[in-house]
C-alpha positions in Angstrom: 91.0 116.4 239.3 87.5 116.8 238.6 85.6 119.5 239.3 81.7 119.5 240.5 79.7 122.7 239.8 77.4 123.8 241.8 73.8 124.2 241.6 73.3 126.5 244.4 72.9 129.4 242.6 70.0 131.1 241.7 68.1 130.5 238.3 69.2 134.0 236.8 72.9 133.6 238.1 72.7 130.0 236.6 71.3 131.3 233.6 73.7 133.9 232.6 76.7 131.6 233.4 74.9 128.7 231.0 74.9 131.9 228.7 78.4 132.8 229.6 79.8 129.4 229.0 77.5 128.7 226.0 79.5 131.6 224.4 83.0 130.9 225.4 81.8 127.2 223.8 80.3 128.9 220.6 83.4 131.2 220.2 85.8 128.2 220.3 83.4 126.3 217.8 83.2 129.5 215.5 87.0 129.1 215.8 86.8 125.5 215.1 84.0 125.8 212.4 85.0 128.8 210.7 86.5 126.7 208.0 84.6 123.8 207.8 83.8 123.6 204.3 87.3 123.3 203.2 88.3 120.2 205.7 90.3 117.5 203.9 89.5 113.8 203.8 92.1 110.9 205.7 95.0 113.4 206.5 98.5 111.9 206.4 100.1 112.8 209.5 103.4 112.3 210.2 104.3 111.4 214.1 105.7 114.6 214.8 102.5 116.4 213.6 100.1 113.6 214.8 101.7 114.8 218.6 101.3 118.3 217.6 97.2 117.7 217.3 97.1 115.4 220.3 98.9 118.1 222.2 96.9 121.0 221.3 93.7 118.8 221.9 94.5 117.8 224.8 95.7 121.6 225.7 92.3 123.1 224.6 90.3 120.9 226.4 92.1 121.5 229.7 91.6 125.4 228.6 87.7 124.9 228.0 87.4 123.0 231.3 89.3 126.2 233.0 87.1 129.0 231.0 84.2 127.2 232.1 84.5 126.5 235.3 85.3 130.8 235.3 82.5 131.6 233.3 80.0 130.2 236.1 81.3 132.5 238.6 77.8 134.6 239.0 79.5 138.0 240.1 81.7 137.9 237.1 80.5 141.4 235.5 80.2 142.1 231.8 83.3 143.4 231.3 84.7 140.9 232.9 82.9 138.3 231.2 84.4 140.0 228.2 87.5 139.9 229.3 87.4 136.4 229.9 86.1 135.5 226.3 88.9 137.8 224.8 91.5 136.1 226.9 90.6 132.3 225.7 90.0 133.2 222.2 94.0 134.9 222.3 95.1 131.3 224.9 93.3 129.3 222.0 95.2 130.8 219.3 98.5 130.6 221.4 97.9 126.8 221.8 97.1 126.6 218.1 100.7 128.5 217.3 102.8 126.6 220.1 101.4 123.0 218.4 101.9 124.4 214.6 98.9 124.1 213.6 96.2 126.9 211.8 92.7 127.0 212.9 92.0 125.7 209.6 94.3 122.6 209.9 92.9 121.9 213.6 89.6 122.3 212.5 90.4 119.7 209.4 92.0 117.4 211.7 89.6 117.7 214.5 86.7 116.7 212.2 88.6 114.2 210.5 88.1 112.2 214.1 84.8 112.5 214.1 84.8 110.8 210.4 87.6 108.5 211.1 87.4 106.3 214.6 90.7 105.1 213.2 92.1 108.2 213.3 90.2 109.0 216.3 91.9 106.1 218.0 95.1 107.5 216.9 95.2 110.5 218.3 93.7 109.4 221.5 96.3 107.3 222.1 99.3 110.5 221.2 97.3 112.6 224.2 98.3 109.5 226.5 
């Protein structure tokens, strides 16, 4: 199901939701970038733990949609809006621990499809 979001707010509601999401987006990539420099070339995955990355991908994407689609609620307060943020970052790192992997080893992974369309290709097909 897609969801549409609307532009019917006004430009300081829209802004502070951008704002909102633009940090619920920058705290995942902090999470995801946070270890970038020790990423490891053409990982050898075996099909359990190829699954494991396709499912946690595919889990954290469907949690960014959802925090998102939150974060543009205009009336959302700031203590709310930190609630929220303190609420995916603990979901992220629940989805990280139910797939087996670190934030390190996702983020390794998760660059290594952006290097690799083999891989890339791979792992889209495991989130089918």
């Amino acid at each position: 199901m897609k969801h549409r979001i609307s532009t019917q707010h006004s430009p300081r509601a829209q802004h502070s939701a951008t704002r909102f999401g633009g940090l619920i987006l920058a705290a995942g990539a902090s999470l995801l970038l946070a270890t970038s420099a020790f990423a490891a070339p053409n990982p050898q995955l075996s099909p359990t733990q190829l699954h494991q990355f396709a499912g946690a991908v595919k889990d954290l994407q469907a949690l960014n949609n959802q925090v998102h689609q939150e974060a543009m609620n205009p009336k959302l307060t700031p203590a709310q809006k930190e609630k929220l943020k303190n609420e995916y970052m603990a979901k992220t790192n629940s989805i990280l621990a139910q797939h087996h992997l670190t934030a390190q080893r996702y983020t390794e992974l998760l660059q290594e499809t952006q290097r690799d369309p083999a891989f890339a290709k791979e792992v889209e097909g495991a989130m089918r």
